[in-house]
C-alpha positions in Angstrom: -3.3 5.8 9.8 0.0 7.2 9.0 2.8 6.1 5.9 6.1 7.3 6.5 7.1 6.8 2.6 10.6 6.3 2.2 11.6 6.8 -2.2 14.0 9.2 -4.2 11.0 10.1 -6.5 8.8 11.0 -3.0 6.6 13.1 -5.5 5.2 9.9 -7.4 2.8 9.2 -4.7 1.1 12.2 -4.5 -1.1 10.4 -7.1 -2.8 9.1 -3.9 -3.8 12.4 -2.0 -4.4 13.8 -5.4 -7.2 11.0 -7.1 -10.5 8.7 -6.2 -11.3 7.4 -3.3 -8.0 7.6 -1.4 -8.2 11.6 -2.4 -11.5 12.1 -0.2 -9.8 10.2 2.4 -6.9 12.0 2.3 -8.7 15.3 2.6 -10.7 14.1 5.4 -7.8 13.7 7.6 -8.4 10.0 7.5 -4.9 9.1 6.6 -1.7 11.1 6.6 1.8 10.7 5.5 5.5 12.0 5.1 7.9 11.5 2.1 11.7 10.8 3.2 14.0 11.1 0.3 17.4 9.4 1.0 19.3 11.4 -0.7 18.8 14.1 2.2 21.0 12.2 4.1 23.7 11.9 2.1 26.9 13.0 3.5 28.8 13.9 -0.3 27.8 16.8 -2.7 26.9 14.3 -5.4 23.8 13.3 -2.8 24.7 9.6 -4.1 22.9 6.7 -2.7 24.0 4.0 -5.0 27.5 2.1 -5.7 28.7 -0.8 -7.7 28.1 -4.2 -6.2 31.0 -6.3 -4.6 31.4 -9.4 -6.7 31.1 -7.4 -10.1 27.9 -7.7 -12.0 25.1 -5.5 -13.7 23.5 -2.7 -12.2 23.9 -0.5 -8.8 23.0 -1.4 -5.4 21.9 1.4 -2.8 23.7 1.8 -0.6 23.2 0.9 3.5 23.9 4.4 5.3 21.8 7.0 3.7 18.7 4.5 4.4 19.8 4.0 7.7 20.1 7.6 9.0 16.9 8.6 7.0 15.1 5.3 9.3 16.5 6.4 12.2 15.0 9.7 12.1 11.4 8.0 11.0 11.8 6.3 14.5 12.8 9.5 16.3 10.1 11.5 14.8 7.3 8.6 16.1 8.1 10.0 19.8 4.8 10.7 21.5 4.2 14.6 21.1 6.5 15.0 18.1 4.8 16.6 15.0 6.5 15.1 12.0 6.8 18.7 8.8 4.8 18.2 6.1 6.3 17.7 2.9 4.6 18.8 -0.3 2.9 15.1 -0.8 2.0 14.9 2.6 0.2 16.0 5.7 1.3 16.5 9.5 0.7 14.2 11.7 -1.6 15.1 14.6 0.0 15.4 17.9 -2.8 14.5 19.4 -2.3 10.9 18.0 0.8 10.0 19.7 2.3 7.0 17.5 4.5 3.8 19.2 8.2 4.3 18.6 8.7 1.0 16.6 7.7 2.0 13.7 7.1 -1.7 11.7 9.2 -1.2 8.2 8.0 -3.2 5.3 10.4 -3.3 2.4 8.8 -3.6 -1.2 10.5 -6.6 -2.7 9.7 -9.3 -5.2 11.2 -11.6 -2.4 8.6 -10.8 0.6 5.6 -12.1 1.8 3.0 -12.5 -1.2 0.9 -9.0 -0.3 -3.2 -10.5 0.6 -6.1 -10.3 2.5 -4.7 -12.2 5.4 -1.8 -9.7 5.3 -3.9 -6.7 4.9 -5.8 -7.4 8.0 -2.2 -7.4 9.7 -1.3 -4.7 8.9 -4.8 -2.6 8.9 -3.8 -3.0 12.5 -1.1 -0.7 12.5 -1.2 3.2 13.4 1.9 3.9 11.0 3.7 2.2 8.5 7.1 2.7 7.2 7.4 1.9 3.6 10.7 1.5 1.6 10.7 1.7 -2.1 13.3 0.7 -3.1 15.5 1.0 -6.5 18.5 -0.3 -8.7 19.3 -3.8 -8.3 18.3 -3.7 -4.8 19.5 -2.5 -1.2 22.2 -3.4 0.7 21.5 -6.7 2.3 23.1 -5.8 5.6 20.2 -3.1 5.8 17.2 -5.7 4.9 19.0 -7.8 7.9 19.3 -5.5 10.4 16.6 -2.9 9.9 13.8 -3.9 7.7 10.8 -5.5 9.7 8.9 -7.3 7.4 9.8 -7.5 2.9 5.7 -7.8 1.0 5.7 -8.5 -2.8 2.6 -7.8 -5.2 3.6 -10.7 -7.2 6.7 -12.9 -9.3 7.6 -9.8 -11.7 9.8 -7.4 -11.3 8.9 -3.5 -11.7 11.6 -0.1 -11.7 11.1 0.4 -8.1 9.1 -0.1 -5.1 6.7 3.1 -5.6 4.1 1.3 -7.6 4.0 -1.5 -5.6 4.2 0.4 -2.0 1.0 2.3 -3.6 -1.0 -0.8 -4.2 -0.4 -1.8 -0.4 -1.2 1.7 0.8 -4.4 1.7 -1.5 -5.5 -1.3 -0.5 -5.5 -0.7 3.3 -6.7 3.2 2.8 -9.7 1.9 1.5 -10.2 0.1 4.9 -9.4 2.7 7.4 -13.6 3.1 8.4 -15.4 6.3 6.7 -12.9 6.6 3.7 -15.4 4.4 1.5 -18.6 6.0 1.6 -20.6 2.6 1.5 -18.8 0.1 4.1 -20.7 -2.6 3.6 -19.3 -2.6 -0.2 -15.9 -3.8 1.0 -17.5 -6.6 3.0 -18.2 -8.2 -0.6 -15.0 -7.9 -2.2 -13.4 -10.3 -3.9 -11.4 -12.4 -1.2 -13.6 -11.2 1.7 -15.0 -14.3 2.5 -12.5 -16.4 0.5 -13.9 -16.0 -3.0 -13.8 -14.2 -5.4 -16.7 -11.7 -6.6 -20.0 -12.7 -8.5 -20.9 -11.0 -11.9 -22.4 -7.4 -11.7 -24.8 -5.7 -14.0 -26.2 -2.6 -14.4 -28.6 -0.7 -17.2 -29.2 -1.3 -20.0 -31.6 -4.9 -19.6 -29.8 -5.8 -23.0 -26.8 -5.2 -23.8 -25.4 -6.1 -27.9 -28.2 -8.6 -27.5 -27.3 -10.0 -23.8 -30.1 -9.9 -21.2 -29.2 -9.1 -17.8 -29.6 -12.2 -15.4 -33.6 -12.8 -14.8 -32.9 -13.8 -10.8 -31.5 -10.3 -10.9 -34.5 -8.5 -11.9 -36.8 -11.0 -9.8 -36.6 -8.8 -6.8 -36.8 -11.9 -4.4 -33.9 -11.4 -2.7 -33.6 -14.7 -1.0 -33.0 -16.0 -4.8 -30.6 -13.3 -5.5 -28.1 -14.0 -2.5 -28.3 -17.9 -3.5 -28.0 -17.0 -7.4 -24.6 -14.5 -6.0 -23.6 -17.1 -3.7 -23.2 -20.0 -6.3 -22.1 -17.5 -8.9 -18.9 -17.0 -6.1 -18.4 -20.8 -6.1 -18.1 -21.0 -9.4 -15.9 -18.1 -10.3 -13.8 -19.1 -7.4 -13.4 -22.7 -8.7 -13.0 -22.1 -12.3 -10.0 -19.4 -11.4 
């Protein structure tokens, strides 16, 4: 799977390639991507990419034609045999993995499409994924109508920018591109898997500050153990 990740601070994801599980994967080839700064396709010496909103109010809105240019050249660069340069946060893309020209682009807003399970499996789908992050009060609107596919929030809050959050959505589907987590049965019983949340886990020690691990747990019947995990799920799941 490939993120074309589109940011003015392209070097905060490198946490990604860098760390855990999405590290190994990373290294394995399993997953690649490109950072586009807009600013690169800026046309003034200041590199600006922000302006004062029309109306009058707080804050700075970016502005529609750096984006544009720096998407446009995401789609050219999806043309079968094209082999996207490397940045330093990111890895080629193999030219023998053509990718489709539309690249889908999903802008990181607290507007979009609450980001979940159903939605992962969407988009889990896809060979590449552009992802906007973006910054200041917000982008141009003409830009979100014309060119962005698909807007995915992480939640009602607002954060700085749409790094952190594009990072949660590329974590969360990394970890389901097949050999990235070493045990792939482990993801089957995630929280939301089924449509409930997890059961309690322990581990060693038996007691812990005077609380005894489960007694199913250590029964070694495992017939009891899925029912006594299964109910567990109910309950969390109703309770929250």
């Amino acid at each position: 799977m490939h993120f074309d990740l589109v940011s003015i601070f392209p070097e905060m994801f490198s946490v990604l390639s860098e760390h855990g599980i999405t590290s190994r994967g990373y290294k394995q080839g399993r997953w690649t991507s490109r950072a586009w700064n807009p600013r690169d396709f800026t046309e003034d010496n200041y590199r600006r990419i922000d302006d004062r909103p029309y109306g009058g109010g707080p804050g700075m809105v970016m502005m529609p034609g750096p984006i544009s240019l720096c998407l446009d050249a995401i789609q050219a660069s999806a043309l079968p045999g094209l082999q996207a340069v490397a940045s330093p946060v990111s890895a080629p893309v193999p030219v023998s993995a053509p990718m489709p020209v539309a690249v889908p682009m999903i802008l990181m807003s607290p507007q979009g499409r609450t980001l979940n399970q159903a939605l992962l499996l969407e988009l889990i789908q896809q060979p590449r994924l552009c992802l906007i992050a973006g910054r200041y009060e917000a982008l141009d609107q003409r830009l979100i109508d014309r060119r962005v596919s698909m807007e995915v929030s992480v939640g009602d809050f607002v954060v700085s920018g749409g790094e952190l959050p594009a990072m949660m959505l590329m974590d969360a589907l990394i970890r389901r591109i097949p050999g990235v987590v070493n045990d792939g049965d482990s993801i089957l019983q995630d929280s939301f898997e089924d449509g409930l949340l997890d059961c309690p886990h322990y581990t060693r020690p038996e007691v812990f500050e005077g609380e005894q691990v489960p007694e199913v747990l250590l029964s070694g019947h495992h017939l009891n153990i899925e029912r006594w995990r299964r109910d567990q799920k109910l309950k969390v799941s109703w309770e929250r």
